[in-house]
LUMBA-530592 format. One record per atom (N, C-alpha, C, O, CB): x, y, z. Coordinates in Angstrom, 2 decimals. Glycine has a CB too. Layout:
BEGIN
+---------+---------+---------+
:       u :       v :       w :
+---------+---------+---------+
:       X :       Y :       Z :
...
+---------+---------+---------+
***
This chain:
BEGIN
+---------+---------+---------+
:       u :       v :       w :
+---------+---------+---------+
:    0.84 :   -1.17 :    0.00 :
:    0.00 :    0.00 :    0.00 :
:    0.89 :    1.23 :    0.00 :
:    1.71 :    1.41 :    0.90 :
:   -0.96 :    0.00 :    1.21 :
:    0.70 :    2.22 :   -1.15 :
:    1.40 :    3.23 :   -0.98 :
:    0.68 :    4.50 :   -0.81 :
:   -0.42 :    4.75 :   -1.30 :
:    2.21 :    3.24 :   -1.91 :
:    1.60 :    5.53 :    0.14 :
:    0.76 :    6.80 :    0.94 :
:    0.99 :    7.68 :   -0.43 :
:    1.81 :    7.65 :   -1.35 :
:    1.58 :    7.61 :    2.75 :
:   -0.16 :    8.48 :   -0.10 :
:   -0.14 :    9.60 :   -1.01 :
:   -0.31 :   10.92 :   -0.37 :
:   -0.80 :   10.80 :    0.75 :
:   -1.16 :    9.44 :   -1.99 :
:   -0.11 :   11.90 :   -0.66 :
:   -0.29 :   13.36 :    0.11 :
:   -0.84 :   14.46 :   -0.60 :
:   -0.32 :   15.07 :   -1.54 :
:    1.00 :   13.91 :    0.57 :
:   -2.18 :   14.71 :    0.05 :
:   -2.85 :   15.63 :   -0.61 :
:   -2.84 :   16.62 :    0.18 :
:   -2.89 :   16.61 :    1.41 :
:   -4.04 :   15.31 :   -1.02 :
:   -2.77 :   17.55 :   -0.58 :
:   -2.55 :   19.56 :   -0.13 :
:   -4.23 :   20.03 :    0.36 :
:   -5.06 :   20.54 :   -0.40 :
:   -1.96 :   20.94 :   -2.17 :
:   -4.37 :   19.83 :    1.28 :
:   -5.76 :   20.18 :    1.88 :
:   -6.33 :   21.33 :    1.81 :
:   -7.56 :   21.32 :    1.73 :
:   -5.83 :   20.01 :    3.07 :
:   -5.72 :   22.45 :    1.81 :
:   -5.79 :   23.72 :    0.99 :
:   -5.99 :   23.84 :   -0.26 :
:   -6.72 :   24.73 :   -0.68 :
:   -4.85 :   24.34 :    1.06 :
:   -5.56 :   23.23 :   -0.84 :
:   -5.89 :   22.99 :   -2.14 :
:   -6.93 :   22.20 :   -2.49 :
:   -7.50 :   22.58 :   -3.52 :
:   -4.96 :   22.55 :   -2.70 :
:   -7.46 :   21.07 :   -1.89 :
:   -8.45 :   20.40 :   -2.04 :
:   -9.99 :   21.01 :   -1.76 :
:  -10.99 :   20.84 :   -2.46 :
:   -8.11 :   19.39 :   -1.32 :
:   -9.83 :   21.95 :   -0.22 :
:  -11.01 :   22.42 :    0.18 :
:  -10.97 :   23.08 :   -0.78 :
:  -11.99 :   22.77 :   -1.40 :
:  -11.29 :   22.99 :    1.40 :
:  -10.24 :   24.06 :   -1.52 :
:  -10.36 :   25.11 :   -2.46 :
:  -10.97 :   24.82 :   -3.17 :
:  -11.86 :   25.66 :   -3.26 :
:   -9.51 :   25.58 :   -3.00 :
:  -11.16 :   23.71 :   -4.16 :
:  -11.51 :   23.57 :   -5.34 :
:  -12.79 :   22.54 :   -5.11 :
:  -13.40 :   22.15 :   -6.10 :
:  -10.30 :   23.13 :   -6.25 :
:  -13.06 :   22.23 :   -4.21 :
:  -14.41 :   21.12 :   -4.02 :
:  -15.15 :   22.61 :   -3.65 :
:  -16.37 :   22.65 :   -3.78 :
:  -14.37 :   19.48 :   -2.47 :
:  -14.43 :   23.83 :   -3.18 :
:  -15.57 :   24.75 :   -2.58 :
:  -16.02 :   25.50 :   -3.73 :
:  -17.20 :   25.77 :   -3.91 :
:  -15.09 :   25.79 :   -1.35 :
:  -14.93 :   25.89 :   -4.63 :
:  -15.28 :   26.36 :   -6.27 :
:  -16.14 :   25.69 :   -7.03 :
:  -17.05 :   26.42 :   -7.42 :
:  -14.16 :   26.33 :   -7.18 :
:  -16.21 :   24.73 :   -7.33 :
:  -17.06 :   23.52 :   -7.70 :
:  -18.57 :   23.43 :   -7.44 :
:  -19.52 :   23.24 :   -8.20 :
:  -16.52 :   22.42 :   -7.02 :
:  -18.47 :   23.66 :   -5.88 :
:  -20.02 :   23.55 :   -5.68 :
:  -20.62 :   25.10 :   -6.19 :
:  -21.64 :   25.39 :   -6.81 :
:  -20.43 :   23.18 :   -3.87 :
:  -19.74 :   25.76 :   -5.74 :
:  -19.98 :   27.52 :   -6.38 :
:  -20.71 :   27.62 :   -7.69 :
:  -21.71 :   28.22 :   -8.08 :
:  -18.42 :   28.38 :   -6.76 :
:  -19.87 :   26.84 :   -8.21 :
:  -20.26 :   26.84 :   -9.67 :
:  -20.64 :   26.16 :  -10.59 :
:  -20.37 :   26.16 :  -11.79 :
:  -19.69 :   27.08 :  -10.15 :
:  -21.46 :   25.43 :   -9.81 :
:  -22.20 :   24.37 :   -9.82 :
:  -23.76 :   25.00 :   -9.21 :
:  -24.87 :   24.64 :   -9.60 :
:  -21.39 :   23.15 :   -8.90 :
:  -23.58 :   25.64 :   -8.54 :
:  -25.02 :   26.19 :   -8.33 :
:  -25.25 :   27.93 :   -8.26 :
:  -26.03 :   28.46 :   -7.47 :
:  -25.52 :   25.52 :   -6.86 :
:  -24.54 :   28.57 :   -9.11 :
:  -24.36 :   30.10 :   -9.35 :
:  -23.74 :   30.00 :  -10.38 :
:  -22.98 :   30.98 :  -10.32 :
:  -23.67 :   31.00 :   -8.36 :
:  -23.49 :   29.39 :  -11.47 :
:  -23.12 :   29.73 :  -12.76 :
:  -24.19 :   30.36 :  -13.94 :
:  -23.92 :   31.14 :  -14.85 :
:  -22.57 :   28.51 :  -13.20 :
:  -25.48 :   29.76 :  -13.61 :
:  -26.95 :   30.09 :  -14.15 :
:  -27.18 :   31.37 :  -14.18 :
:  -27.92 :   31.83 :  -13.31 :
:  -28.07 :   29.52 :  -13.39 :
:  -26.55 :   32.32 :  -15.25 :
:  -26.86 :   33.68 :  -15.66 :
:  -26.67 :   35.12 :  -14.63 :
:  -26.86 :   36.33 :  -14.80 :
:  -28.30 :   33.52 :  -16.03 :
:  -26.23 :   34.36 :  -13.64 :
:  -25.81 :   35.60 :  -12.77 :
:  -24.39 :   35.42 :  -12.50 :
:  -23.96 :   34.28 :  -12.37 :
:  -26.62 :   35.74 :  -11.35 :
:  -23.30 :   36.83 :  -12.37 :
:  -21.92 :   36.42 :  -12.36 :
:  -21.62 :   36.58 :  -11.12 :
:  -22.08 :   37.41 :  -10.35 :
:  -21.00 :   37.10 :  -13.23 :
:  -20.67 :   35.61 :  -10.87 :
:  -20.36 :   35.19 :   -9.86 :
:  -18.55 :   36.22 :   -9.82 :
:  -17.89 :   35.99 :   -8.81 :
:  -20.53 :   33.33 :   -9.95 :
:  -18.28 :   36.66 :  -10.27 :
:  -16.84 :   37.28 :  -10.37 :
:  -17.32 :   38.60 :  -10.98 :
:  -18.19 :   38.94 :  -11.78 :
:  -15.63 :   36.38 :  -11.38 :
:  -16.33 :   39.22 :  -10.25 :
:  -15.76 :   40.86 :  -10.87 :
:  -14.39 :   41.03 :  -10.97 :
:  -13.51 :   40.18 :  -10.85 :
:  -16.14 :   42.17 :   -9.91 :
:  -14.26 :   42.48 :  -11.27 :
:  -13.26 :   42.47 :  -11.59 :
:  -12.84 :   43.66 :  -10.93 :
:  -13.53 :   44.67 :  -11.04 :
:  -13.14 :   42.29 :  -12.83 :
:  -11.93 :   43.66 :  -10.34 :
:  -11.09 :   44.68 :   -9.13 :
:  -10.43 :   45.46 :   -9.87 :
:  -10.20 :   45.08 :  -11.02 :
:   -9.98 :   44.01 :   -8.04 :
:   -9.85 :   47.03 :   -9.34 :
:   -9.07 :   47.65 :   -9.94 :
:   -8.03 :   47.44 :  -10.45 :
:   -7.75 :   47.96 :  -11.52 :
:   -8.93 :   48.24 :   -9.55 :
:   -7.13 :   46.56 :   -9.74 :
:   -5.52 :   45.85 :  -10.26 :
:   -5.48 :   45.24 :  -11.64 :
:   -4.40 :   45.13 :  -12.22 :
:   -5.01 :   44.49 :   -9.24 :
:   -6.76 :   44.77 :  -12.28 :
:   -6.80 :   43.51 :  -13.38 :
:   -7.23 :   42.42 :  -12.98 :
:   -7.94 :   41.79 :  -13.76 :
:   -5.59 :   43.10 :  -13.94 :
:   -7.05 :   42.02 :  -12.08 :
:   -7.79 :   40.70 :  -11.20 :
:   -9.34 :   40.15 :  -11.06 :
:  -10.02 :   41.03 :  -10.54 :
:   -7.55 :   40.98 :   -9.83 :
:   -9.70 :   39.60 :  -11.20 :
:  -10.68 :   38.77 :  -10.96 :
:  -11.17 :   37.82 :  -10.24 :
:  -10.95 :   36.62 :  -10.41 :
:  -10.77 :   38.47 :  -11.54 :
:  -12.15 :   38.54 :   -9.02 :
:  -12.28 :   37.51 :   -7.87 :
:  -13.88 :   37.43 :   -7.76 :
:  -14.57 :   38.23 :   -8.39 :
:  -11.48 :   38.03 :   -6.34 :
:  -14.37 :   36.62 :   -7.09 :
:  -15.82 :   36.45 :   -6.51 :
:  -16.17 :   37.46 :   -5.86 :
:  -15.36 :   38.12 :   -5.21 :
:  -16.04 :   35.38 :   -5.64 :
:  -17.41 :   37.73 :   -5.92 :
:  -18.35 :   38.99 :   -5.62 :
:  -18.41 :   38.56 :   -3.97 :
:  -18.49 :   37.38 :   -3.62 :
:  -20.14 :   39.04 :   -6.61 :
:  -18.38 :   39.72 :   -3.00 :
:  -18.56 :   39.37 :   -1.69 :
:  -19.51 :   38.79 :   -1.38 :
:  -19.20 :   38.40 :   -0.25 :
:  -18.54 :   40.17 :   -0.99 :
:  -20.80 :   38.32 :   -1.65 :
:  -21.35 :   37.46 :   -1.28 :
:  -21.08 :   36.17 :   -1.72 :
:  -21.40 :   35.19 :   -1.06 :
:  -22.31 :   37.76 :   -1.38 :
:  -20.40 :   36.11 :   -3.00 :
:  -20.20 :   34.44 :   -3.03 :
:  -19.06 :   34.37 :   -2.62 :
:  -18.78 :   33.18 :   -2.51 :
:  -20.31 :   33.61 :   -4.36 :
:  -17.97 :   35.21 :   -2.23 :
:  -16.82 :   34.89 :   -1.20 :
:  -17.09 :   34.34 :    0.14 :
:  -16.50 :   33.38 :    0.63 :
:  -16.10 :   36.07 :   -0.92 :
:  -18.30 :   35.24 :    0.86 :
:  -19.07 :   35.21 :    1.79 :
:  -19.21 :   32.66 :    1.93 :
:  -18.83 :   31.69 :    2.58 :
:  -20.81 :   36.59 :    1.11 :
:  -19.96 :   33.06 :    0.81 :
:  -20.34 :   31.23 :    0.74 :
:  -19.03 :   30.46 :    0.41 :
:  -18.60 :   29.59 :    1.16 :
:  -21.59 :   30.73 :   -0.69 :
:  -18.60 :   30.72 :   -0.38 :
:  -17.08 :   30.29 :   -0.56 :
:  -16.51 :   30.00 :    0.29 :
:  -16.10 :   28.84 :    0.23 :
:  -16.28 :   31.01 :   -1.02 :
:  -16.05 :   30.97 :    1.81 :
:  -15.62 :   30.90 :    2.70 :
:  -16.05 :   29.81 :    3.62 :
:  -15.25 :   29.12 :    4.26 :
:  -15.68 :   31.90 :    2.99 :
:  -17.53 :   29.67 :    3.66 :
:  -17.93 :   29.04 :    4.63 :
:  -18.25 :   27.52 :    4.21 :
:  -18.42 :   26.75 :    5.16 :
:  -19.00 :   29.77 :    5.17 :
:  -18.34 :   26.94 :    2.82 :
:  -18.15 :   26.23 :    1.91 :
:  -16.42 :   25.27 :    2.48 :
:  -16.14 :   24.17 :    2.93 :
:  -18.23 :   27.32 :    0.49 :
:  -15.66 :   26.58 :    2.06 :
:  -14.35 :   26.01 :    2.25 :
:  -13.78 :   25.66 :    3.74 :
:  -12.65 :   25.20 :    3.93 :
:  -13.45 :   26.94 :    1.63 :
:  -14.48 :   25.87 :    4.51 :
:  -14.31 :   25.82 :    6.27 :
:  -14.94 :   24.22 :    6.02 :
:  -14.21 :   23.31 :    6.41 :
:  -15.53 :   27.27 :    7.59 :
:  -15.92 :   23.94 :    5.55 :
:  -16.51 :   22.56 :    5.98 :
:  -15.64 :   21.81 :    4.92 :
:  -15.80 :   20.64 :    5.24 :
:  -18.34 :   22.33 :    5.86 :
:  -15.05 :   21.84 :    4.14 :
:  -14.89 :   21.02 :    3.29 :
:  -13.22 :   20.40 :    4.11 :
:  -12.72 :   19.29 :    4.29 :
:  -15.00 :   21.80 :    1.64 :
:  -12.83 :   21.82 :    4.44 :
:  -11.43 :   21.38 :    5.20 :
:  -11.79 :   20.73 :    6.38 :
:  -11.39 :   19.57 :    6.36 :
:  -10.42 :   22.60 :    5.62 :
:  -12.32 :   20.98 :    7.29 :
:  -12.62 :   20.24 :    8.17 :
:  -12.61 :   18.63 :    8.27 :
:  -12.10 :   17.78 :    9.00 :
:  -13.58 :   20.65 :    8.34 :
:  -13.50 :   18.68 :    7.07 :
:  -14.04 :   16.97 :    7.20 :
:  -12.80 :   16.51 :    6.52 :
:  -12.47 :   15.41 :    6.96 :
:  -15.74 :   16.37 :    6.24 :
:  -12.04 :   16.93 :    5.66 :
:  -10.73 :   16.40 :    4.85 :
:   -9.80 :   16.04 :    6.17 :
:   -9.15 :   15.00 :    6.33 :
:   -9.92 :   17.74 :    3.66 :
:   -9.92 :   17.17 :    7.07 :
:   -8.89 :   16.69 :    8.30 :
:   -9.62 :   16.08 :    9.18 :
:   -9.00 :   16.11 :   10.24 :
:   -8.11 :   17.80 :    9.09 :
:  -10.65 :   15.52 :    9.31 :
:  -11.36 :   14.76 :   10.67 :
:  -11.56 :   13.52 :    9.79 :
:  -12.47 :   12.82 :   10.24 :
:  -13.04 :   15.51 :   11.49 :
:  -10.94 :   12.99 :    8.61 :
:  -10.94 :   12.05 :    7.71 :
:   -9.31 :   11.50 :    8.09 :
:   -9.03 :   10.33 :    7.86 :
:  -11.31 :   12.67 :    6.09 :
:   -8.59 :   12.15 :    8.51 :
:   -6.53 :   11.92 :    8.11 :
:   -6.52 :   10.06 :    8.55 :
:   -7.36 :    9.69 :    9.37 :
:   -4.87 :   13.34 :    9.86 :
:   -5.83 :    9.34 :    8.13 :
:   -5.08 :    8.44 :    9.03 :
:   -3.72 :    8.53 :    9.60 :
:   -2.82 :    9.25 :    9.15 :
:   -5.05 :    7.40 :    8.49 :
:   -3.66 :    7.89 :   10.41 :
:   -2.71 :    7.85 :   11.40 :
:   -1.52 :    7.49 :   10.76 :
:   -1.77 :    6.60 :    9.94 :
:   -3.05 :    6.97 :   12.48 :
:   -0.37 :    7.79 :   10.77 :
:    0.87 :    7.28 :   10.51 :
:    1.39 :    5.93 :   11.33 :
:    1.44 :    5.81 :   12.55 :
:    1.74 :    8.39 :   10.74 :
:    1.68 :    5.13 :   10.50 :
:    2.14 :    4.17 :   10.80 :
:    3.66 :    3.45 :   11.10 :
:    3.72 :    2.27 :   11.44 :
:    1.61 :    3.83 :   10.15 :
+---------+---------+---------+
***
């Protein structure tokens, strides 16, 4: 059996994008665009994003196994 290592930050990130846009892609935009050039999520779907990405990390780390 071989271990593998996943970046949990990275994981909540993108399971939390996913559901985002997965249920707010339907004709309303979900991104703007900031003065710099950048392009980020509108404060309310940061707002869900955030709280999206809190549960997703969580359960990724109340999932870990133990080192052996």
């Amino acid at each position: 059996m071989s271990n593998i290592t996943i970046n949990h930050v990275e994981l909540a990130s993108e399971l939390a994008h996913i559901e985002i846009s997965r249920y707010f892609s339907s004709g309303n935009s979900i991104y703007i665009d900031n003065n710099d050039g950048c392009t980020q999520y509108t404060t309310e779907i940061q707002d869900i994003f955030n709280g999206l990405y809190d549960m997703y990390y969580e359960l990724i780390e109340t999932t870990k196994t133990k080192q052996l």
